[in-house]
Residue, then its C-alpha position, 0 to 999 in steps of 0.5 A: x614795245x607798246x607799239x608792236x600789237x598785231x591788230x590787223x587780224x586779217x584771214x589766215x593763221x594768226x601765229x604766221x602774222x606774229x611770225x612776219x612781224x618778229x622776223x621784219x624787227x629782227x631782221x631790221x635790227x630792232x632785236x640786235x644779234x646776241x639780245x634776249x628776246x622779251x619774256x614770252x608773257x610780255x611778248x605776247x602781251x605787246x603783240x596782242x596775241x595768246x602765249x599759244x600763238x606766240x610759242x608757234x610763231x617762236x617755234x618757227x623762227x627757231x627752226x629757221x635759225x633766227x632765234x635761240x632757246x637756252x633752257x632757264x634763260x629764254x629766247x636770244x637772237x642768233x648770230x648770223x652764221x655764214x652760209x655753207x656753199x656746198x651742201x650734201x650733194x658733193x662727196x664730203x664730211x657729213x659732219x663738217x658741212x651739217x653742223x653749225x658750230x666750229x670745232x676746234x679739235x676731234x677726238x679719237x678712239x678704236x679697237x678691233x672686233x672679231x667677225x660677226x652676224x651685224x657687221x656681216x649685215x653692214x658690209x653686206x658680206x662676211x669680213x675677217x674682221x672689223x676696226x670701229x672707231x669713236x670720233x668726238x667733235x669738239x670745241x671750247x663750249x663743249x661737245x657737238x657731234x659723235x660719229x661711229x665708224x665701222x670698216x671691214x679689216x681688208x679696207x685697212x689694206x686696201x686703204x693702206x691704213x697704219x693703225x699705228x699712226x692716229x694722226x694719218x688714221x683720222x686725216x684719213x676718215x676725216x678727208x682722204x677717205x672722200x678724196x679716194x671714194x667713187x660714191x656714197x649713200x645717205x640715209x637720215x633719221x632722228x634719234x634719243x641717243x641719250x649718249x650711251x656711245x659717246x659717254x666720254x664726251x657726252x654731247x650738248x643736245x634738247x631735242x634729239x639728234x640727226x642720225x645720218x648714216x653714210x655708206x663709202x664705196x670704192x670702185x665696189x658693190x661693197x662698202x670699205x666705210x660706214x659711218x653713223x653721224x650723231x648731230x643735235x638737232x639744234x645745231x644742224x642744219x641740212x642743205x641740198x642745191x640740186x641741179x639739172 
């Protein structure tokens, strides 16, 4: 690899040059998907450049999905995930068009909790009562994804809603809901979570999480859904295609 030094140091920021020539190699096949990366001393070493110049360059072809950290073990090229057409401009789920792993199963917990001053200041009025459920997206590697879903309990009758059947409750959250609605909003932020709603399956998170908040509207002022949407940064990717 003694021929990969960066010695044409023009003007400009030296880790996006150490940036273009990783990229062109990985991109070209030199570093195969699935590979490990050379450690971070000899990357560095080979391309001439500091450990500090190296990591930006590393960081940014992380945040561009090209490369992998796995915590003790280093840098792997990442496999090519095929790319999702539609992004979060159409009424969908959150979670199925964000996240880049496949999930295999979900699991699902709820219970009813009687009225109270936070879900009166979630659905913007006061409700009877409110049905909160726990969904755990999941997969053989492990656990990807949690979301929190309130709904007010008049949305149970409107929606026609059996609590009794799980199987048509999650089909229901998981696609109809988006089939009957008229309109979301979505708010994002990030959080530390450290899994104190999902400690049945706690999550496979290093960096944090999204948190994406989701309000479902139906022919009303009022929402008859609120999700909050937990997505590790690593696994996540957000895309918007505008259009005039």
């Amino acid at each position: 690899m003694s021929d990969i030094n960066i010695v044409d140091k023009k003007k400009g920021l030296l880790y996006v040059a150490v940036y273009n020539k990783l990229f062109k190699m990985i991109t070209e096949g030199t570093f195969p998907e699935n590979s490990k990366l050379p450690t971070e001393p000899e990357l560095a070493k080979n391309l001439g450049v500091s450990r500090s110049t190296l990591r930006q360059a590393l960081a940014l072809l992380q945040d561009d999905g090209l490369i992998k950290n796995i915590h003790g073990k280093g840098n792997y090229i990442q496999k090519k995930a095929p790319p999702k057409k539609i992004g979060l401009e159409k009424i969908g789920n959150t979670v199925h068009k964000c996240l880049e792993k496949t999930i295999t199963n979900v699991e699902m917990e709820f219970k009813i909790d009687p009225p109270s001053d936070y879900y009166t200041k979630i659905f913007e009025k006061k409700t009877l009562a409110t049905v909160c459920v726990d969904r755990w997206y999941t997969s053989d590697e492990g656990t990807f994804a949690y979301t929190f879903t309130i709904l007010p309990i008049e949305s149970i009758d409107e929606l026609n809603i059996d609590l009794n059947d799980k199987d048509s409750l999650l089909n229901l959250l998981e696609t109809e809901i988006y089939e009957q609605c008229t309109n979301t909003s979505v708010e994002f932020k990030f959080s530390t979570f450290n899994n104190f709603a999902a400690k049945r399956y706690p999550l496979a998170s290093e960096k944090g999480f999204y948190l994406i908040e989701e309000k479902v509207y139906k022919n009303s002022e009022f929402p008859i859904m609120v999700n909050k949407h937990y997505l590790p940064l690593q696994y996540t990717t957000i895309k918007f295609h505008p259009t005039k």
